[in-house]
TIPAPA-287963 format. One record per residue (C-alpha): x, y negated, z negated. Coordinates in nm, 4 decimals. Example, Ala and Ser with C-alpha at 12.3 -4.5 7.8 and 13.67 -1.06 7.14 Angstrom:
# TIPAPA-287963
<xx: 1.2300	yy: 0.4500	zz: -0.7800>
<xx: 1.3670	yy: 0.1060	zz: -0.7140>
//
This chain:
# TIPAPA-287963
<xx: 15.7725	yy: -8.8208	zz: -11.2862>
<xx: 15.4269	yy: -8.7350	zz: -11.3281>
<xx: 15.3905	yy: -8.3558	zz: -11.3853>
<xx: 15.1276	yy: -8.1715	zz: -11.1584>
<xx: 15.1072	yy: -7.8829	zz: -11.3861>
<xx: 14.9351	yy: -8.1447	zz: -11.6545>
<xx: 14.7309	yy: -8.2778	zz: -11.3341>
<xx: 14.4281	yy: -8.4145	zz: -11.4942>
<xx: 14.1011	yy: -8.2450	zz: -11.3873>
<xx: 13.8593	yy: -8.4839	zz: -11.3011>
<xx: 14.1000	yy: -8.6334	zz: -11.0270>
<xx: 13.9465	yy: -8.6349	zz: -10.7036>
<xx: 14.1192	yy: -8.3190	zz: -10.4822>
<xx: 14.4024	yy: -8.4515	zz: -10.2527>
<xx: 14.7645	yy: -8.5847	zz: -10.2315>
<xx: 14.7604	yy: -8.8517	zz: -10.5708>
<xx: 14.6467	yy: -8.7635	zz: -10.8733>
<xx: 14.7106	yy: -8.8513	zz: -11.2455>
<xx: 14.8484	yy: -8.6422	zz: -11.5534>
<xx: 14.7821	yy: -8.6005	zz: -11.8866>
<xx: 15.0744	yy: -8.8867	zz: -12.0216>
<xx: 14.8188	yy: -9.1989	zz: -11.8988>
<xx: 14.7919	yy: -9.4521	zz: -12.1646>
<xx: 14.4989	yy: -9.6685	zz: -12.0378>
<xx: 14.7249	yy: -9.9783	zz: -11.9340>
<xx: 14.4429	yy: -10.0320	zz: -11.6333>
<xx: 14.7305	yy: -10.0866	zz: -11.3995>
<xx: 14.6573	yy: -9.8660	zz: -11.1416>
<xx: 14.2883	yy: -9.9507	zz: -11.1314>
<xx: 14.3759	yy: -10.3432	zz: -11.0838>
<xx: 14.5979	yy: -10.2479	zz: -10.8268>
<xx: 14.3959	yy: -10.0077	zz: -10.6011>
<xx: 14.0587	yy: -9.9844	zz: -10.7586>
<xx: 13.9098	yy: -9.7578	zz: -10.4614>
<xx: 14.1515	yy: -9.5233	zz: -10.5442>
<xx: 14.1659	yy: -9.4927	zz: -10.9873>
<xx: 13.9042	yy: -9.5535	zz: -11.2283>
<xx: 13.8463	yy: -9.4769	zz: -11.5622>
<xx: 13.7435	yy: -9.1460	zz: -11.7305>
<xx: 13.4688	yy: -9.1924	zz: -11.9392>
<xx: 13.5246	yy: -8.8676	zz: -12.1254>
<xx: 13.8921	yy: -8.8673	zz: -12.1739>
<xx: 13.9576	yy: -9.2599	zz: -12.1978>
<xx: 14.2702	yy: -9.2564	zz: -11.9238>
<xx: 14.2619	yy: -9.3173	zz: -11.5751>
<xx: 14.1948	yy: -9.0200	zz: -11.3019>
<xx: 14.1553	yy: -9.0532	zz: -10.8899>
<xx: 13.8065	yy: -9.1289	zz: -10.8408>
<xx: 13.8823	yy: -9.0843	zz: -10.4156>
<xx: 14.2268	yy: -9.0250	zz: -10.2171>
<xx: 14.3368	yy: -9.3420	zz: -10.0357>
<xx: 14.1868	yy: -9.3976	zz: -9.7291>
<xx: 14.4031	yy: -9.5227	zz: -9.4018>
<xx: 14.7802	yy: -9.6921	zz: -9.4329>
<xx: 14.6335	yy: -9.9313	zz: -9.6424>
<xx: 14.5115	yy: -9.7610	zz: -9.9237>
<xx: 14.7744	yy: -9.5503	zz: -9.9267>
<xx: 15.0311	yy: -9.8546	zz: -10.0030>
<xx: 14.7863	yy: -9.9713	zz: -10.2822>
<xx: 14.7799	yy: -9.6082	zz: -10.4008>
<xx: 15.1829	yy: -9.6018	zz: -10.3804>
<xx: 15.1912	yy: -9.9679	zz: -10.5369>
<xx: 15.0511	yy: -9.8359	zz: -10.8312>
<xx: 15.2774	yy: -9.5318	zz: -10.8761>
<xx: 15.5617	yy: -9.7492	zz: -10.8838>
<xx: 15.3999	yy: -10.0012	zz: -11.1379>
<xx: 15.3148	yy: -9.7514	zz: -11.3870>
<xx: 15.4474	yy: -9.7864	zz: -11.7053>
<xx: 15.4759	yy: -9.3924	zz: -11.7705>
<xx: 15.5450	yy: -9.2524	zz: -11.4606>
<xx: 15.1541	yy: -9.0642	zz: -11.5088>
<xx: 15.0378	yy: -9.1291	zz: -11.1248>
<xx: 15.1981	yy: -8.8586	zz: -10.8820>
<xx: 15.1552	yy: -8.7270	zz: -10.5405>
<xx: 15.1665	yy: -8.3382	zz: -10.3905>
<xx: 15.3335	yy: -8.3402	zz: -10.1608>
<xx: 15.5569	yy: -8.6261	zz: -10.2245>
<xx: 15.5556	yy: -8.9979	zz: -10.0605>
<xx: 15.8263	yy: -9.2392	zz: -9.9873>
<xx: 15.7476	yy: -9.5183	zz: -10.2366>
<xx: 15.9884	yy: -9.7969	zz: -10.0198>
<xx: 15.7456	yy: -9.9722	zz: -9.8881>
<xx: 15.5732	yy: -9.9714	zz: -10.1997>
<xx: 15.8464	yy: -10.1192	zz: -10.4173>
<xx: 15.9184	yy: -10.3882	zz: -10.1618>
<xx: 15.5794	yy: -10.5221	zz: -10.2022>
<xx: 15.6856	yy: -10.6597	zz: -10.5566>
<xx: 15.6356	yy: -10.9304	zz: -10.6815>
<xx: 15.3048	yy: -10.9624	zz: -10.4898>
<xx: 15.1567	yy: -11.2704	zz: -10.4423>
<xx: 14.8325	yy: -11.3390	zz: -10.5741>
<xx: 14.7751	yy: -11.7182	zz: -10.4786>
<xx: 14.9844	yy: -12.0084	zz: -10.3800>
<xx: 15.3140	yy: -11.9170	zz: -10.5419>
<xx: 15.2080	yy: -11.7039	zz: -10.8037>
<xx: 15.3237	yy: -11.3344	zz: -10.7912>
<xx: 15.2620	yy: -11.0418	zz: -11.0330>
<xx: 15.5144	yy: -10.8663	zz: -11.0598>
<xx: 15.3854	yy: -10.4959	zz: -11.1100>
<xx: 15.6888	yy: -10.2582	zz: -11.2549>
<xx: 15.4606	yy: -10.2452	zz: -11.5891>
<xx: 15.6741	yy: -10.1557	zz: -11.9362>
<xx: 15.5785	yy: -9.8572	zz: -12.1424>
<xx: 15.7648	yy: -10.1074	zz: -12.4417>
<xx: 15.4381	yy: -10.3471	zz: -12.3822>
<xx: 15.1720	yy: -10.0622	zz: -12.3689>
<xx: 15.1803	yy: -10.1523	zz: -11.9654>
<xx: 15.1158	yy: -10.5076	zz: -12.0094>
<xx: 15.1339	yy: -10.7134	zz: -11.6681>
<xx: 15.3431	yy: -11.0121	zz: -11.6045>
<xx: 15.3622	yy: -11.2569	zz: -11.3131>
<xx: 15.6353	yy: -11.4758	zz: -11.1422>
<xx: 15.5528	yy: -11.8399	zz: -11.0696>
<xx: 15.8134	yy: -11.9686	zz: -10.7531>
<xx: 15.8563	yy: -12.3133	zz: -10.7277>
<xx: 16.1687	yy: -12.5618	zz: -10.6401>
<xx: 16.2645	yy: -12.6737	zz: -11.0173>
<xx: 16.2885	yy: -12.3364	zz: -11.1092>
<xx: 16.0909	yy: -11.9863	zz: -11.1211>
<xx: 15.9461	yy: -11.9279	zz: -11.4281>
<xx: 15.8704	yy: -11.5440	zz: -11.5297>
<xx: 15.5566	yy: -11.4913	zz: -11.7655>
<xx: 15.6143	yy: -11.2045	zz: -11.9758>
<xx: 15.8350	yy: -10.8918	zz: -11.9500>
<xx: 15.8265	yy: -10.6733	zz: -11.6522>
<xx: 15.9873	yy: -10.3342	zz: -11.6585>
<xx: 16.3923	yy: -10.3851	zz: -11.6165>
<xx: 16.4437	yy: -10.1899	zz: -11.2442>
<xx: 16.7227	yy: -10.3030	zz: -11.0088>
<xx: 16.4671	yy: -10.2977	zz: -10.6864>
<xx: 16.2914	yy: -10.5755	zz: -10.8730>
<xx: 16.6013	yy: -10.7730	zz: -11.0128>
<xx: 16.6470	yy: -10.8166	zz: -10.6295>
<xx: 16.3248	yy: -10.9034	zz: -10.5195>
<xx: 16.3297	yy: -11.1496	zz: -10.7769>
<xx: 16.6952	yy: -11.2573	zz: -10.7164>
<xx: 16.5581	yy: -11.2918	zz: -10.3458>
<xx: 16.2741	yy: -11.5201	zz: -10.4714>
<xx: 16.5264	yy: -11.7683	zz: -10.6963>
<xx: 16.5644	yy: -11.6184	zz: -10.9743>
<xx: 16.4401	yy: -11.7126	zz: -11.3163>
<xx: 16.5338	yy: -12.0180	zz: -11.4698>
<xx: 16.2685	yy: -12.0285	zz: -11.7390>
<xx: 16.0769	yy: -11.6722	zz: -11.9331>
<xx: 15.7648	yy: -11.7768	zz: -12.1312>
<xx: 15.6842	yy: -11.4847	zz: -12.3556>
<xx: 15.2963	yy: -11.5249	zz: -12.4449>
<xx: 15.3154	yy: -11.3096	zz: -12.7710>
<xx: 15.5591	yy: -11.0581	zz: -12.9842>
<xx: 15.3353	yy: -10.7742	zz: -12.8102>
<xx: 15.4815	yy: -10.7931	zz: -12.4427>
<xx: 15.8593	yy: -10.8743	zz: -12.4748>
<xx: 15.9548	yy: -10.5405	zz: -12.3600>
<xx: 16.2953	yy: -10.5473	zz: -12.1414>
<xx: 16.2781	yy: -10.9607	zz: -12.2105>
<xx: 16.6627	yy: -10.8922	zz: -12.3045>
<xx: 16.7594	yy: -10.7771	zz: -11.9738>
<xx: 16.6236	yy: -11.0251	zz: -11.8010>
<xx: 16.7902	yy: -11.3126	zz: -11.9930>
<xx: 17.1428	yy: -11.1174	zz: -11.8731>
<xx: 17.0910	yy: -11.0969	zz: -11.5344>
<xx: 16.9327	yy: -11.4178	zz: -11.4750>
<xx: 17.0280	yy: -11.6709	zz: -11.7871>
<xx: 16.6965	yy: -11.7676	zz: -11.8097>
<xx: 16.5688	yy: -11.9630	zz: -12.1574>
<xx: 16.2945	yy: -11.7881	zz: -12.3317>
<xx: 16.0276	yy: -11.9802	zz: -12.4598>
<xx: 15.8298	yy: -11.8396	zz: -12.7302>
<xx: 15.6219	yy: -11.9105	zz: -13.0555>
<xx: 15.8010	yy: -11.9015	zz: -13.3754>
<xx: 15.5478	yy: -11.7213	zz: -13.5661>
<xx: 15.6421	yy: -11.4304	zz: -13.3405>
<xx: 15.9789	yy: -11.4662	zz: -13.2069>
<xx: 16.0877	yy: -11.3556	zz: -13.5847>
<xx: 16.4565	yy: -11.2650	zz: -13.5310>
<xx: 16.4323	yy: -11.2385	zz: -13.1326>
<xx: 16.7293	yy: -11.4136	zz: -12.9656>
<xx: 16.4774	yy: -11.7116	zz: -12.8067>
<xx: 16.6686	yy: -11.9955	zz: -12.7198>
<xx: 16.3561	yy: -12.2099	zz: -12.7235>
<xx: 16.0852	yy: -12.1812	zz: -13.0187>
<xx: 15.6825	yy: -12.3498	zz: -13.0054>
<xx: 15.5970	yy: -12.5112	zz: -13.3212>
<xx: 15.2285	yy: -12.5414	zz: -13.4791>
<xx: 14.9150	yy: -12.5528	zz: -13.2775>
<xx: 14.9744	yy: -12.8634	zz: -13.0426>
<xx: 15.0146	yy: -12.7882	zz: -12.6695>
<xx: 15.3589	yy: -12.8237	zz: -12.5412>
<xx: 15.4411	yy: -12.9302	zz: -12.1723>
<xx: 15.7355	yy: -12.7975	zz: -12.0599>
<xx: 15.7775	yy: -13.0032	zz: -11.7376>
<xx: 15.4785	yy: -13.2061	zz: -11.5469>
<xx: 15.3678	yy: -12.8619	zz: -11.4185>
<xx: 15.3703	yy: -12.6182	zz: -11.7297>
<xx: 15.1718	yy: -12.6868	zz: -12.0434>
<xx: 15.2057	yy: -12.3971	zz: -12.3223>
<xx: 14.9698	yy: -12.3591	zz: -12.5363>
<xx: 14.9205	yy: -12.2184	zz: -12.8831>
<xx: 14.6156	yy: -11.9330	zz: -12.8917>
<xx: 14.6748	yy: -11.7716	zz: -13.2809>
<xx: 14.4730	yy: -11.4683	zz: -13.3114>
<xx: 14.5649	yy: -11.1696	zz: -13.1390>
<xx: 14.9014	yy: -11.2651	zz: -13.3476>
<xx: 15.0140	yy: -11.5618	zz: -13.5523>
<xx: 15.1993	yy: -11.7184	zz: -13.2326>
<xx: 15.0133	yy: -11.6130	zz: -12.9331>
<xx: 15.0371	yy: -11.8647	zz: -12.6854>
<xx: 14.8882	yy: -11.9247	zz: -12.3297>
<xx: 15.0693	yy: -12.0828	zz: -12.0812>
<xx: 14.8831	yy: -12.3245	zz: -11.7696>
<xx: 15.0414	yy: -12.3753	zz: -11.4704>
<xx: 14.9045	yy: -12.6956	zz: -11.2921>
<xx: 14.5745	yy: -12.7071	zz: -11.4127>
<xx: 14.4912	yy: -12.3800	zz: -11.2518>
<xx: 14.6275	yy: -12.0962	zz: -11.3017>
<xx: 14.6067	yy: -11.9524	zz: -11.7354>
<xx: 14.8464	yy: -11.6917	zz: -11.8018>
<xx: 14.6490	yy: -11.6013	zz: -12.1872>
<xx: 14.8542	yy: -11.2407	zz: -12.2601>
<xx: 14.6124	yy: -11.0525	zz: -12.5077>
<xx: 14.4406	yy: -11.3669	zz: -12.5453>
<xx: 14.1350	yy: -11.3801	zz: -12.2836>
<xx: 14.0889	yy: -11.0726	zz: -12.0008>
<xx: 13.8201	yy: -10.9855	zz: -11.7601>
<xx: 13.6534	yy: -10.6810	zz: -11.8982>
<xx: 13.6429	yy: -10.4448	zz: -11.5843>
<xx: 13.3246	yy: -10.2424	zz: -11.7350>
<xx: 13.0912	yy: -10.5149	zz: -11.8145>
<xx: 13.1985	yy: -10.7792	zz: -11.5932>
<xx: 13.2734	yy: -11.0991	zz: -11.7661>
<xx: 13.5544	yy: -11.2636	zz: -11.9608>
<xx: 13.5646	yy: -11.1612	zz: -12.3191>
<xx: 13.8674	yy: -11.0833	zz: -12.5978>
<xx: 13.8785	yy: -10.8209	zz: -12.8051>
<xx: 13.8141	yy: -10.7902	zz: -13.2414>
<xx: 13.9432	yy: -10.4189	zz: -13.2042>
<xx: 14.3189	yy: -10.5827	zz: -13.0948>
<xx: 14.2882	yy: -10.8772	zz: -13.2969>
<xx: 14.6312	yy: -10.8012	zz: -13.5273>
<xx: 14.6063	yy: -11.1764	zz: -13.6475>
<xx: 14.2986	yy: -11.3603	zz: -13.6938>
<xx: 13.9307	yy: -11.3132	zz: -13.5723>
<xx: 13.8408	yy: -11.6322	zz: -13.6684>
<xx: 14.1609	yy: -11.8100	zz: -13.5738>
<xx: 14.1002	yy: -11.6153	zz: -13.2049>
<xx: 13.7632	yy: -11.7611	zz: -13.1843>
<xx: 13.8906	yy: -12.1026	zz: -13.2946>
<xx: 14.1777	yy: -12.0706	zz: -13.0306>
<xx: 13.9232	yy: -12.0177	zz: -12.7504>
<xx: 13.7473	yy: -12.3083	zz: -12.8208>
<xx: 14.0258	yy: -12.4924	zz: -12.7758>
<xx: 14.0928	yy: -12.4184	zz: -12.4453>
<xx: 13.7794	yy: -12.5945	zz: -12.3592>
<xx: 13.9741	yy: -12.8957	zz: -12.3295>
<xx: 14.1846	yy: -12.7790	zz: -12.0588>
<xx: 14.0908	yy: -12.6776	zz: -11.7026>
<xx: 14.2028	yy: -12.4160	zz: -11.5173>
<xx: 14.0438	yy: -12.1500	zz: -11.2353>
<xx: 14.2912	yy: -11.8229	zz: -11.3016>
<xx: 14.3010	yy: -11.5951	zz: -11.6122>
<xx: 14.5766	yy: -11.3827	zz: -11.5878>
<xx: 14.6090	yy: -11.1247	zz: -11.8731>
<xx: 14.8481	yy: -10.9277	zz: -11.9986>
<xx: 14.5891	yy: -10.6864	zz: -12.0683>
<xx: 14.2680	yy: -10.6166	zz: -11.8917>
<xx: 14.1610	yy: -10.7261	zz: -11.5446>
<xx: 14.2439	yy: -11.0998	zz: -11.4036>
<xx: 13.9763	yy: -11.3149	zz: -11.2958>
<xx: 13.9535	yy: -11.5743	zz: -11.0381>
<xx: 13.6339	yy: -11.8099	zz: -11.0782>
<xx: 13.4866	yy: -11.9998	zz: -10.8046>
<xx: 13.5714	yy: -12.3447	zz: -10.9433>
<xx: 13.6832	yy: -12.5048	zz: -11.2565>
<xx: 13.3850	yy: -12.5528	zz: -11.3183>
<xx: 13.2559	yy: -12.1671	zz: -11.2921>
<xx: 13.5583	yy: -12.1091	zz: -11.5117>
<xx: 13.4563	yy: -12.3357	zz: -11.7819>
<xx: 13.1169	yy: -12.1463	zz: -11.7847>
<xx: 13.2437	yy: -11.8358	zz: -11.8451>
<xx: 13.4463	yy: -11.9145	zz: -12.0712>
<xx: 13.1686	yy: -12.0829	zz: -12.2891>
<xx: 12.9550	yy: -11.7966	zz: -12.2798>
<xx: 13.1962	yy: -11.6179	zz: -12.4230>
<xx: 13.2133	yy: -11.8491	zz: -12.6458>
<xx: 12.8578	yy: -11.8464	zz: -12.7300>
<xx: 12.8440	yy: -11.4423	zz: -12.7119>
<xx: 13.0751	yy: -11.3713	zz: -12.9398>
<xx: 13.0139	yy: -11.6856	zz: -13.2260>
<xx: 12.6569	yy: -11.5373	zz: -13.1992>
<xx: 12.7892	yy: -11.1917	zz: -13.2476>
<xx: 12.9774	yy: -11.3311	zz: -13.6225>
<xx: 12.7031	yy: -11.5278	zz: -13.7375>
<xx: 12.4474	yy: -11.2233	zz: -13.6588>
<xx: 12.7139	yy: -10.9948	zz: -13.8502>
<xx: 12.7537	yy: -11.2094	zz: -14.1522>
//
């Protein structure tokens, strides 16, 4: 529980407020971004203004519960129910994030895809029973595509309680019990729907995953950047390969899509396709500029 003693002190005065154990997963600013945003000075996330109406309040409480380290607390205390029924949440169509971020990941997000042949669970959520059935209510998981060695977390736990087949790169599943292992650089398709595909940089087997030509789950791959405003990736988390990241982005020009959902930093819907494939070549453009200029 987030202690009120180590309440930080730029948070706004009122009911919520954040202490002194935030990491900087973004979570709660993605979630209810007229309620957190990001301290400048102390590089964590404060209460920039108390929830306003019913509404905000739920968004406020939605991020309480999805905190990886328990940092976000209210004086006095709120029931959090209705706030841990509302996950998974559905974002579009019949993709859900599923919130309940893992401090194991560094509060990395991950997102539930319902569908008749079988959900399929990108990433590793925090194990909690509330969400084991929510997502038991949803179908279950028949298939957990883990986009890098980063953001396994409680992976384990979900493979009990569901039997679900992990799907992973072999240059990072290393000796991880994945019953299914992505070779090389080519793009896989799992079924008709699901394409995964190989993005080395952040790590030797980061992968993205594309769910019917629309939606791009890219894990630390490709993020909206919440301060300036456009897609980008970043060198200073690049464990692997600048060069290979670079070279991996470029190859997802030949692949269309309209969703990035990260792992890290904020998702981004585009307009079109279309708007998607411009944003991601200027960042293409921005950042081989950026190399060239430095060397």
């Amino acid at each position: 529980m987030a202690r009120l003693a180590a309440r930080l002190d730029e948070n706004a005065p009122g009911t919520f407020f954040v202490d002194d154990s935030c990491i900087d997963c973004g979570a709660c600013r993605e979630i209810a971004p007229g309620t957190y945003g990001r301290s400048d000075r102390r590089g964590q996330s404060v209460v920039t203004a108390q929830p306003d109406g019913a509404d905000g309040e739920l968004r406020a409480l939605m991020a309480v519960v999805a905190c990886p380290t328990a940092s976000i607390g209210t004086s006095p205390k709120r029931p959090l129910d209705a706030a841990i029924a509302a996950f998974p949440e559905r974002l579009e169509e019949n993709v859900h994030y599923c919130g309940w971020h893992s401090e194991a990941s560094y509060g990395a997000a991950s997102y539930l895809i319902v569908r008749p042949g079988g959900n399929v669970l990108v990433d590793s959520p925090r194990a909690s029973r509330p969400l084991f059935e929510r997502i038991e209510a949803l179908g279950g998981v028949r298939t957990m595509v883990l986009s890098h060695q980063d953001d396994v977390a409680d992976h384990a736990a979900f493979a009990r309680r569901f039997g679900c087949e992990r799907v992973m790169h072999a240059a990072d599943a290393g000796s991880l019990p994945i019953e299914r292992r992505i070779e090389g650089l080519e793009p896989v398709a799992l079924d008709e729907e699901l394409t995964v595909i190989p993005v080395p940089g952040h790590t030797r087997g980061s992968v993205a995953l594309l769910y019917r030509d629309r939606f791009l789950f890219t894990g630390d791959h490709l993020w909206w950047d919440e301060d300036d405003h456009r897609l980008d990736m970043g060198r200073g988390v690049c464990w692997y390969s600048w060069p290979e990241q670079l070279r991996s982005l470029d190859r997802l020009r030949a692949f269309r899509f309209q969703w990035v959902l990260p792992g890290h930093g904020q998702r981004f819907r585009a307009e079109s396709r279309e708007a998607m494939r411009g944003a991601v070549d200027e960042v293409i453009h921005r950042l081989s500029s950026a190399r060239r200029s430095a060397g």
